[in-house]
C-alpha positions as CSV (number, residue, x, y, z in Angstrom):
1,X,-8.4,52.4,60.9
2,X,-11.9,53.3,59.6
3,X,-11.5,51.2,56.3
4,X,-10.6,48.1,58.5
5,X,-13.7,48.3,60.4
6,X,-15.9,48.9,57.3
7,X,-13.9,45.3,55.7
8,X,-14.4,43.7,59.0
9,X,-18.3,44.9,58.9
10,X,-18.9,43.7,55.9
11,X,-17.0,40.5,56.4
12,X,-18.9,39.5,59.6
13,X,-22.3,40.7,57.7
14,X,-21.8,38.5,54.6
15,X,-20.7,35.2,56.8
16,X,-23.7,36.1,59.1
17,X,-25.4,36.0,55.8
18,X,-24.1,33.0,54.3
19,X,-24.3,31.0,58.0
20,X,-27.8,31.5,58.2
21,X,-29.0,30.8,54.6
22,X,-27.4,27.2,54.4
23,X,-29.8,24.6,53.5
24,X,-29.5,22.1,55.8
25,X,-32.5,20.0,53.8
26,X,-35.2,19.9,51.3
27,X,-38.0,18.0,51.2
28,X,-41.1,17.2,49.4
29,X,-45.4,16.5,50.8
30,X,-47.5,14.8,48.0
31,X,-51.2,14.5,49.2
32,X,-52.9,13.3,46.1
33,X,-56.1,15.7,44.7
34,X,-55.0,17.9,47.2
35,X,-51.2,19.3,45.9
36,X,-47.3,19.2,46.7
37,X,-45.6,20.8,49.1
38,X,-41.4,22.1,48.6
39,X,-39.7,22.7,51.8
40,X,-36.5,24.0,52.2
41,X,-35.1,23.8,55.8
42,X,-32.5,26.6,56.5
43,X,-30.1,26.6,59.3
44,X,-32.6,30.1,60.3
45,X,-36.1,29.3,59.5
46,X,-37.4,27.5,56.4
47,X,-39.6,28.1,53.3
48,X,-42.3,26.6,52.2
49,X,-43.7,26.3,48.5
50,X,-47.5,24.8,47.7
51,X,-48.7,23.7,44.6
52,X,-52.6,23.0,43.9
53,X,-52.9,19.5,42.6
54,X,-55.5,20.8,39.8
55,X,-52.8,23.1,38.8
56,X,-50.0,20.5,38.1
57,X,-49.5,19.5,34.4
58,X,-46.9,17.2,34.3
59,X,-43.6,16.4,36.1
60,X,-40.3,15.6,34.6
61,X,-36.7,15.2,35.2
62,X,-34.7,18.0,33.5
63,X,-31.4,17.7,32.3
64,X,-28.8,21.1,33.1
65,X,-25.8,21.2,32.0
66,X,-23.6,24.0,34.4
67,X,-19.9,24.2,33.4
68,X,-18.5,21.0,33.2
69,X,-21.1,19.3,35.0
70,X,-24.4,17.4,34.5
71,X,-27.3,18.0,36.7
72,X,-30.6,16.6,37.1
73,X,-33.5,18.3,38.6
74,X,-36.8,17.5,39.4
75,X,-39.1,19.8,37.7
76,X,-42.9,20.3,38.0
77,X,-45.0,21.5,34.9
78,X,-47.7,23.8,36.4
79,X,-50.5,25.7,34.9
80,X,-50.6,29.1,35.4
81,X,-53.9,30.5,33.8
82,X,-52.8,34.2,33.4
83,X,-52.9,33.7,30.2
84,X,-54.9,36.7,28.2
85,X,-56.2,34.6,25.6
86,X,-58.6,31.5,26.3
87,X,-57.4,29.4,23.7
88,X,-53.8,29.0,24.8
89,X,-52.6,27.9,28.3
90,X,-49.1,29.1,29.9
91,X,-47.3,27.2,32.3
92,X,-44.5,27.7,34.3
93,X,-41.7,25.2,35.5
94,X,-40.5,24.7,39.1
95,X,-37.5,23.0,39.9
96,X,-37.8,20.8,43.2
97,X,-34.5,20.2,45.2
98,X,-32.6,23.2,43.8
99,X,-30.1,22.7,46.7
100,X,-29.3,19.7,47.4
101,X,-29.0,18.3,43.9
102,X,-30.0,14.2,44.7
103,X,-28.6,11.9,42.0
104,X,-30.5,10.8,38.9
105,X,-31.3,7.1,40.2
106,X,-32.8,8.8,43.2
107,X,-34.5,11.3,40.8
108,X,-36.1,8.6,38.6
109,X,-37.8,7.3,42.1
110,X,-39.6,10.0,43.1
111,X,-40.5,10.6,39.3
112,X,-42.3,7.2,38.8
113,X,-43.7,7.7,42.4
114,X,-45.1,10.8,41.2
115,X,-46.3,10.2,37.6
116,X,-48.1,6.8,38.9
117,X,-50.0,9.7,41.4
118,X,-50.6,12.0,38.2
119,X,-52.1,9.1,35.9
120,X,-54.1,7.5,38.4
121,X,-55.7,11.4,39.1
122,X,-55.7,12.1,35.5
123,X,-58.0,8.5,34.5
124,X,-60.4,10.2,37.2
125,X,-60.6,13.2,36.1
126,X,-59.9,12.7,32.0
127,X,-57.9,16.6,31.8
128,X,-56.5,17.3,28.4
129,X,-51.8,17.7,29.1
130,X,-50.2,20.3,28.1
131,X,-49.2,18.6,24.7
132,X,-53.0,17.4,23.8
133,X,-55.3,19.9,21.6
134,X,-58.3,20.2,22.4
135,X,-60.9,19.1,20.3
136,X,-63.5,21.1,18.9
């Protein structure tokens, strides 16, 4: 009797769990020299993920291949600056719309929204990308 209540505990706790951690949408704030903001709307609550415009490098749409599918994400290029030396810079990538997955055509919009954003920021403020050297 006891190992049926511990099964049914643990049942009801992990569709508890799975109930209130469904995305129910995901979307993304672009305020230009100010940064980009990821939400993620759960059916419980939401998350929220800010990026620094100063600290965005470059943003691309990264090709994963998962079993036997294709997927495209989103991804941002951001600088991290913990590097220890001063002569190299380390970045780190962050997917966008991890969840919800939107197809590559609607992908390549947001991208070319994006990187028009990027260069017209980058003319103003003439920053060296992640695949420039600096020169000496």
């Amino acid at each position: 009797m006891q190992a049926i209540l511990v099964i049914f505990i643990v049942i009801s706790f992990l569709v508890f769990f799975w109930i209130t951690h469904t995305v129910q949408s995901e979307s993304l704030l672009v305020i230009p020299t100010v940064g980009i903001q990821s939400s993620v709307k759960y059916v419980c609550g939401r998350e929220d993920y800010f990026v620094p415009w100063s600290s965005i490098d470059d943003v691309i749409i990264n090709e994963v291949i998962k079993l036997n599918r294709v997927l495209y994400f989103l991804t941002l290029i951001v600088k991290t600056g913990n590097s220890a030396s001063q002569d190299t810079e380390s970045f780190k990538l962050i997917p966008l719309f991890k969840y919800t997955k939107p197809r590559l055509l609607m992908l390549e919009t947001i991208y070319s929204e994006l990187q028009a954003l990027l260069t017209v920021s980058t003319k103003e403020d003439t920053e060296i990308g992640a695949g420039d050297k600096k020169q000496l």
